[in-house]
C-alpha positions in Angstrom: -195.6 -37.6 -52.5 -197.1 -38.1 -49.1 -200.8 -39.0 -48.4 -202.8 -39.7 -45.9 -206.1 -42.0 -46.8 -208.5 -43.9 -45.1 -211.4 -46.0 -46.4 -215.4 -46.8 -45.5 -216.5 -49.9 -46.7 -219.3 -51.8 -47.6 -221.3 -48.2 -49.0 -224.2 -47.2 -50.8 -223.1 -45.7 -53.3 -226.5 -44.4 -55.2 -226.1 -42.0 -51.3 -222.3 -41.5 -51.4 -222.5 -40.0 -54.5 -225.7 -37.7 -54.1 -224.0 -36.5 -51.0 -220.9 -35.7 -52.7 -223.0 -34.0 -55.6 -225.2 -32.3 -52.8 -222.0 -30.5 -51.5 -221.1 -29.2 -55.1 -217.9 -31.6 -55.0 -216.6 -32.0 -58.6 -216.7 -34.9 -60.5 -212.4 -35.2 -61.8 -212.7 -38.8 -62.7 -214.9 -42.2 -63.9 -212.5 -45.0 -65.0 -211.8 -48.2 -65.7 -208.9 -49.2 -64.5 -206.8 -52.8 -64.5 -204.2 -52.9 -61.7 -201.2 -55.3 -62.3 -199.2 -55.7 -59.3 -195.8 -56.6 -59.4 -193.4 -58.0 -56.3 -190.4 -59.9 -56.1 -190.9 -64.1 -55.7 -190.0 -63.7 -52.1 -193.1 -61.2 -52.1 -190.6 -58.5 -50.3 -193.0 -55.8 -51.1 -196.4 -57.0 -50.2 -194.9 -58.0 -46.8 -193.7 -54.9 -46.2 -196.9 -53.3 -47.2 -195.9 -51.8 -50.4 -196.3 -53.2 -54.0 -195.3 -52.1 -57.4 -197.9 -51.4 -59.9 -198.8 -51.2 -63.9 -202.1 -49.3 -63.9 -203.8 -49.0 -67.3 -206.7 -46.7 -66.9 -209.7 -46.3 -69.4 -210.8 -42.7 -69.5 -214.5 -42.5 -69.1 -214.8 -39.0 -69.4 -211.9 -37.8 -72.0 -212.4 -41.0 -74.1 -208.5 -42.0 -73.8 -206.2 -44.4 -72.5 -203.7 -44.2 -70.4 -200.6 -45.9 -68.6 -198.9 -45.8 -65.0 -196.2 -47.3 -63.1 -195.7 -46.7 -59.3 -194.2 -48.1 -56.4 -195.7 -47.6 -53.2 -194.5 -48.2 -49.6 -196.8 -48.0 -46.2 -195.0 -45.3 -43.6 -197.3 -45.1 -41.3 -201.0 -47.1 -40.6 -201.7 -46.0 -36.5 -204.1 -43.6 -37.4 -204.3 -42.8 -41.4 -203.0 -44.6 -43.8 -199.5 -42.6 -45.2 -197.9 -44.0 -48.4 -195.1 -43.2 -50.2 -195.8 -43.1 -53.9 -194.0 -42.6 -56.5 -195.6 -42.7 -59.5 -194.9 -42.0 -63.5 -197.2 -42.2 -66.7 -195.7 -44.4 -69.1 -196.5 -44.7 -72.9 -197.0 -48.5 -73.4 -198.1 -50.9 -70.2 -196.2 -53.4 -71.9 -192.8 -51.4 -71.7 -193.8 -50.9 -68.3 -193.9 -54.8 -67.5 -190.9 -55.3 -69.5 -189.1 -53.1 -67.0 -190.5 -54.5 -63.7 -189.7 -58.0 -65.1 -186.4 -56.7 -65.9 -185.6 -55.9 -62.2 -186.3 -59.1 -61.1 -190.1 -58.7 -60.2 -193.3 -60.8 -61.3 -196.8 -60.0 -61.7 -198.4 -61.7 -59.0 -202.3 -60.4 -59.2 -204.0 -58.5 -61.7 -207.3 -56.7 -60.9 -210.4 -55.1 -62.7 -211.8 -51.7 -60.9 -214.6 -49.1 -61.3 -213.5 -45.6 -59.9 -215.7 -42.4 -60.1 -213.4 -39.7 -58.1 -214.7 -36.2 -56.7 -212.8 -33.4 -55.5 -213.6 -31.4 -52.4 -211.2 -28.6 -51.3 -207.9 -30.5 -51.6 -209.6 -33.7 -50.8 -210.5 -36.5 -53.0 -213.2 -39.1 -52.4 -212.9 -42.3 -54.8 -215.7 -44.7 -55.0 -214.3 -48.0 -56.1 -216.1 -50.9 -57.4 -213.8 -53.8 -57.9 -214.5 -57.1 -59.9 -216.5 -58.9 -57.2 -214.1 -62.3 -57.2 -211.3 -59.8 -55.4 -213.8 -57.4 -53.3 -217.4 -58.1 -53.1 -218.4 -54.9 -51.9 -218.0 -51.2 -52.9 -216.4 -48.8 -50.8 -214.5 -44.8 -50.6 -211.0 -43.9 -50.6 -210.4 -40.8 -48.5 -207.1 -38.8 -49.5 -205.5 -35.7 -48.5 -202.7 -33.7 -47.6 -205.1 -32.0 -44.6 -206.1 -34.1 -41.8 -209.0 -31.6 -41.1 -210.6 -32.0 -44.5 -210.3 -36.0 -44.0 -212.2 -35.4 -40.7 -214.8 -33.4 -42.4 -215.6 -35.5 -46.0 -216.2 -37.9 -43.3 -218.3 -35.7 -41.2 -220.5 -34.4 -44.3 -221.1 -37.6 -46.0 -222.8 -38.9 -42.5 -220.1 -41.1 -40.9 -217.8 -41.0 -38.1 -214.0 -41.2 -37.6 -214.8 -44.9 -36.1 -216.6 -45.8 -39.2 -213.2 -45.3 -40.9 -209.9 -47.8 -41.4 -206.3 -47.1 -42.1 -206.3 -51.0 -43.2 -205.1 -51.8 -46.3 -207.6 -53.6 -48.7 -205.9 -56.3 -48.2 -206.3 -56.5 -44.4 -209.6 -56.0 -45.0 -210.5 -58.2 -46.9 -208.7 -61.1 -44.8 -210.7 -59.5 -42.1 -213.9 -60.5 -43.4 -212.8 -63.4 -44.4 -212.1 -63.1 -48.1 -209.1 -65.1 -49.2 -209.2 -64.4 -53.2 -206.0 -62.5 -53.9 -202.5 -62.3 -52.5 
């Protein structure tokens, strides 16, 4: 699958997320989730902006638990932000490890996140809230198929296209300076 995604940082989220309710967008998702990130020693992924991932996600809403592995590779970042993912739910995140050790790769960070997702046409708008000694600030995921619908979620909640990055959080965070992490 192909996506295109762009982030606002440093948000309000008490706003974000009476705008989002304001415009009848759906609540689909409020999680816990722990993101273990794999790469080779050489760190051959992450340099080529793509990582392999064990995601165990806590299900706020549906009480339940579960497991995914994915690999992701950056296409494109001039404009948007298009992944490749390939992704796979998994019955045990230690199975999951097992495998990614198997193939030669090693977990180099593991991280703690808050996500409350809402749907609006084929667009979804994450708020994530990640342990603060990774990313000291909150901020939204923008995804979709629809470049028009990325243009407007941005539109509606009261930013413009120049309030937006294609960076990876990564970049950003070296950006401002925050070295925690990979």
């Amino acid at each position: 699958m192909k996506e295109m995604e762009i982030r606002i940082i440093e948000i309000d989220v008490d706003s974000i997320r009476s705008k989002l309710l304001s415009l009848g967008c759906a609540k689909v998702k409020e999680e816990n989730q722990t993101n273990l990130i794999y790469d080779f020693p050489d760190k051959k992924l992450l340099n080529n902006k793509g990582y392999a991932r064990i995601r165990i996600v806590e299900d706020l809403i549906k009480n339940k638990i579960t497991n995914y592995m994915t690999v992701k590779k950056l296409l494109s970042s001039e404009k948007y932000k298009v992944m490749e993912e390939n992704e796979t739910e998994i019955l045990s995140s230690e199975e999951g490890k097992k495998i990614f050790e198997s193939l030669g790769l090693c977990l180099v960070q593991g991280i703690q996140k808050y996500r409350e997702s809402y749907k609006f046409k084929d667009t979804l708008i994450e708020i994530d809230i990640n342990q603060k000694d990774f990313c000291p600030f909150p901020y939204i995921e923008i995804e979709s198929c629809h470049e028009n619908q990325l243009k407007e979620v941005v539109h509606l909640l009261g930013y413009a296209m120049e309030d937006t990055t294609s960076k990876t959080i990564y970049e950003i965070l070296k950006d401002k300076g925050v070295t925690k992490g990979l």
